[in-house]
N, C-alpha and C positions, 0 to 999 in steps of 0.2 A: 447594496443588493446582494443578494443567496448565489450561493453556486448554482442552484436549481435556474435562473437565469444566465447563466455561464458568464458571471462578472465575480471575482474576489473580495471580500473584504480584509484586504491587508494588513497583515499586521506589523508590529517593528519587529527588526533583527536585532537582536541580542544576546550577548552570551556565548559570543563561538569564538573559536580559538584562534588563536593571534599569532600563532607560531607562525613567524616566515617559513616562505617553503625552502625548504634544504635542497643545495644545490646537489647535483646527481649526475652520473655520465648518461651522456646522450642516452636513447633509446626507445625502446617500444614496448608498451603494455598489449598484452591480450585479455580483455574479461570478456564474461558470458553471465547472464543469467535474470533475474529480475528484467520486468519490461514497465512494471511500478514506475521503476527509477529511471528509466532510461533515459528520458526529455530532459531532465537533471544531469545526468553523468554526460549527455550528449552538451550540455553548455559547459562543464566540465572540462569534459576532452577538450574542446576548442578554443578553451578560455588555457587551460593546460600550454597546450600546444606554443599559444602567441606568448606565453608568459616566457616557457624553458624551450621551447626548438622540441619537447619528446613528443611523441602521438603516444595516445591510447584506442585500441581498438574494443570495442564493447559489442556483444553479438545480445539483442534481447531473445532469450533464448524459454525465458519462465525461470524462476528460482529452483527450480527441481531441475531441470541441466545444469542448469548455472553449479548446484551442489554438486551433482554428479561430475563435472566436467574439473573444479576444481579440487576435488577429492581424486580425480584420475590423472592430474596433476597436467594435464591437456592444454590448461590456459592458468594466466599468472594472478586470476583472482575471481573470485564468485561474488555474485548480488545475490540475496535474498531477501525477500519480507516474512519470512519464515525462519525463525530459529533454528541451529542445525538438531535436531533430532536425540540422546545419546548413543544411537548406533551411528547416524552421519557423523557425528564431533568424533566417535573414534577411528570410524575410517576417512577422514580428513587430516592425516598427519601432520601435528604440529601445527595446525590452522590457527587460529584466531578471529571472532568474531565483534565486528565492532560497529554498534548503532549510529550510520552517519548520518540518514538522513531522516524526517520525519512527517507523514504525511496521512492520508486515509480511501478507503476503498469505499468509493459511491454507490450509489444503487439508482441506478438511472432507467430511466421509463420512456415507451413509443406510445402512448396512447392519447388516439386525435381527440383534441375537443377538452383535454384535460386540464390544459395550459401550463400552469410552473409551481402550485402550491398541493402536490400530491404529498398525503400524510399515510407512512404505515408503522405498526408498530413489529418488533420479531418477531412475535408469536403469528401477525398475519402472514411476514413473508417464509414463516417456515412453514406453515400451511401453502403458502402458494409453491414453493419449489416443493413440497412434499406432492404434490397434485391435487392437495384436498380441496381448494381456493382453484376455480379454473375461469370466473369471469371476473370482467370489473366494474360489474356494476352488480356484486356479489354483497349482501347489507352491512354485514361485519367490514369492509373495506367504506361503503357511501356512508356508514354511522361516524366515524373519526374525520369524514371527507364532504362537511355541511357546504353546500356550494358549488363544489364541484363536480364539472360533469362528466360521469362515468357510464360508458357505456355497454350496453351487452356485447362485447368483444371478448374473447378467447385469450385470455392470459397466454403467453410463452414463456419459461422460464431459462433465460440463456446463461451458459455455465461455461467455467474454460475445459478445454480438451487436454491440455497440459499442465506438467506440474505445475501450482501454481502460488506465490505467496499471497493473493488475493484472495484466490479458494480457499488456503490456510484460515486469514480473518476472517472470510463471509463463514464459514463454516466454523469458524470457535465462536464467531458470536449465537449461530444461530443454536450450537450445541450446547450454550449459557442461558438463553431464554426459551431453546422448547425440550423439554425432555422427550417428548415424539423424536424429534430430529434426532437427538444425542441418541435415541437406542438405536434409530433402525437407519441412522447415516452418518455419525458419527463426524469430526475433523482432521481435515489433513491436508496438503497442498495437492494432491489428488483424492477424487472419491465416487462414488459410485451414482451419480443423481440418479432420483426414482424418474425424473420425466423432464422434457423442455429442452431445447437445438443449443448446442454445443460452438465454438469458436477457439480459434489457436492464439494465443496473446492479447493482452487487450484490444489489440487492432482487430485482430479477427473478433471477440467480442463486438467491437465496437457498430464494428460492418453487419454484422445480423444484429443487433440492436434496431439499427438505423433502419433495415431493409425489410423489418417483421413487424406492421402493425399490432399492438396488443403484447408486446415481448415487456421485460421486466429483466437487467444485469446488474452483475456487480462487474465493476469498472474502478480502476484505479483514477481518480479526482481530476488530473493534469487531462486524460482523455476525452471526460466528459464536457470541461474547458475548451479543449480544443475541437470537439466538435459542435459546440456549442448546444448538449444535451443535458434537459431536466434532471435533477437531482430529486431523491426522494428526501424526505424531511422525516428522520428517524426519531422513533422516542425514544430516551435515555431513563436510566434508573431513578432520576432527580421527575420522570414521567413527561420532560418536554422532549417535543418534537425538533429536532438539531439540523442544520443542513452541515456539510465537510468546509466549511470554512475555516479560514488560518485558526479564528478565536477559539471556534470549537474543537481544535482538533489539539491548537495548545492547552484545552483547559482540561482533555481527557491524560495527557500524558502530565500535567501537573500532578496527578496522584506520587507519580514517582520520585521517590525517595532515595533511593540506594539501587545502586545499578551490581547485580554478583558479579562473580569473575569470570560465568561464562558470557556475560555481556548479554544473553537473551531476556529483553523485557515483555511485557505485553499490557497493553491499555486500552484492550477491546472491553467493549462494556463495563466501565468506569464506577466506583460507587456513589451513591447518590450526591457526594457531599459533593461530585464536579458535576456541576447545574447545570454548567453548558456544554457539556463535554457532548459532544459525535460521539456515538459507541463504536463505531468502528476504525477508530483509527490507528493506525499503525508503524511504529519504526519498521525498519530498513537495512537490511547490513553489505558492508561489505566483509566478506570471508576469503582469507588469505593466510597464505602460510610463512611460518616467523622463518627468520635467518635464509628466508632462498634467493637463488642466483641472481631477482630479479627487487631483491628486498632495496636495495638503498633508491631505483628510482621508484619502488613503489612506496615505501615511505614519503617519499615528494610528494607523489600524486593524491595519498587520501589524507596527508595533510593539509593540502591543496586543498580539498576537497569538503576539507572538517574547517578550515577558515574562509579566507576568499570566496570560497567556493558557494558560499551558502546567499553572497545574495543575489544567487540566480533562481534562490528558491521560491520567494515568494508568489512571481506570476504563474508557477505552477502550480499553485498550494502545496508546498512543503512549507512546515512550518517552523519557527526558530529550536533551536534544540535545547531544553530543560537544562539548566545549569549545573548540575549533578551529572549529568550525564555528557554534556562536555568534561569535566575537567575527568572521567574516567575514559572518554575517547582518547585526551590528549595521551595518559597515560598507554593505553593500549597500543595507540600506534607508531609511539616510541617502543614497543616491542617488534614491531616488524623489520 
């Protein structure tokens, strides 16, 4: 069964690093940032903890604190699902970014009567966050939606209030499939939406989701799971319709070949040849800075994190990590 029914189809793990974790003097981590990631790094931490005696503290803050808080050097490591910037990477001294985990940003829907097989494609939902698309039972939406019942209800379009690496994705993809969008709103992990009610972290998305008959978000996949909310069924460049499941979301970051040095990838809308690819799906990072005072147990922890750590991913949909781009983690966070 689809994420659109809040059930996984699971895939196998594979491919992730084996390095034991390095033992480390006692201690405490601080992160902040990414809220993507947080149901992960929260089985992390706790899994962490029973393994070595350290805690780690993680604040889901949004990827844009999360950068800003590690760049002010405030806390001992940043999440993002957003790549650092070339102005964030220069004001993050000596940071390093590194893709631990991998998963994708849903688009989940409140509309009664509609059930669990709602189909759009980008160009519908950049018309509907653009405001130009404002019901749903709008023809362009019931022509790709034979069957299903859509009714005269008032679209909402919900968006996060905060930086965000969701907002990032939802907004590179839509500024890849509508050039309306790309002129007049452009990408970025904050941005200016033309219209539709606002939420602070996925949770706050989640909650005006749940609470706004006729609303439409982007949601990172684990939240939509856990509140057991519809998924939209997006089309891909290959022209099928995807749900965020493990298969699709490992078959969009299969394009990847060669990870660069500053470790930022991107697998949002996929080229045709990944059939089954989720166009929205997205690595993850943690960003942290080489050689500091808090380096040798935070080498533990996201090596922890890059092994072990990963088979907590699957009942969230995070999905296993491309084999390329392990053995460039391993490397990386042997630099920390």
């Amino acid at each position: 069964m689809s994420v659109s029914a809040a059930v996984l189809a699971v895939g196998a793990s594979t491919g992730f690093i084996s390095t034991a974790v390095a033992s480390a003097t006692s201690g405490t981590l601080n992160g902040a940032g990414s809220t993507l990631v947080a149901p992960l790094e929260a089985e992390w931490a706790s899994a962490f903890n029973s393994k070595t005696g350290n805690t780690v503290n993680y604040n889901p803050v949004g990827s844009g604190t999360g950068i800003a808080d590690i760049s002010a050097g405030t806390v001992d490591f940043g999440a993002s699902d957003a790549p650092l910037s070339p102005t964030q990477a220069a004001g993050c001294h000596n940071c390093i970014q590194i893709p631990w985990a991998l998963s994708a940003t849903g688009v989940g829907y409140n509309v009664p009567g509609a059930g669990h097989k709602l189909h759009l494609t980008g160009a519908l939902l950049a018309q509907i966050y653009l405001g130009q698309i404002t019901t749903w039972n709008n023809p362009a939406i019931a022509r790709i939606n034979k069957g299903v019942h859509l009714p005269n209800l008032k679209i909402t379009p919900v968006f996060r209030s905060d930086g965000s690496g969701d907002t990032y994705a939802f907004t590179n993809y839509l500024s890849q499939v509508s050039g309306a969008w790309k002129s007049r709103v452009g990408l970025g992990t904050s941005v200016s939406f033309p219209t539709g009610a606002s939420g602070k972290g996925n949770s706050g998305v989640t909650a005006v989701l749940q609470g706004t008959p006729g609303s439409v978000a982007y949601i990172a996949v684990s939240y939509l799971i856990a509140h057991q909310l519809p998924a939209v069924a997006i089309q891909n460049k290959a022209g099928k319709f995807e749900y965020p499941n493990l298969s699709n979301i490992e078959n969009a970051a299969a394009v990847v070949k060669h990870v660069p040095a500053s470790g930022a990838l991107s697998i949002v809308n996929p080229p045709k040849k990944a059939k089954i690819a989720y166009p929205i799906s997205t690595f993850t990072y943690v960003i942290a800075p080489t050689g500091g005072p808090q380096s040798a147990l935070l080498k533990s922890f996201v090596q922890y994190a890059l092994g072990p750590g990963h088979s907590f991913g699957a009942n969230l949909d995070f999905a296993p990590l491309p084999k390329v781009v392990v053995r460039s983690d391993k490397g990386m966070a042997g630099r920390l």
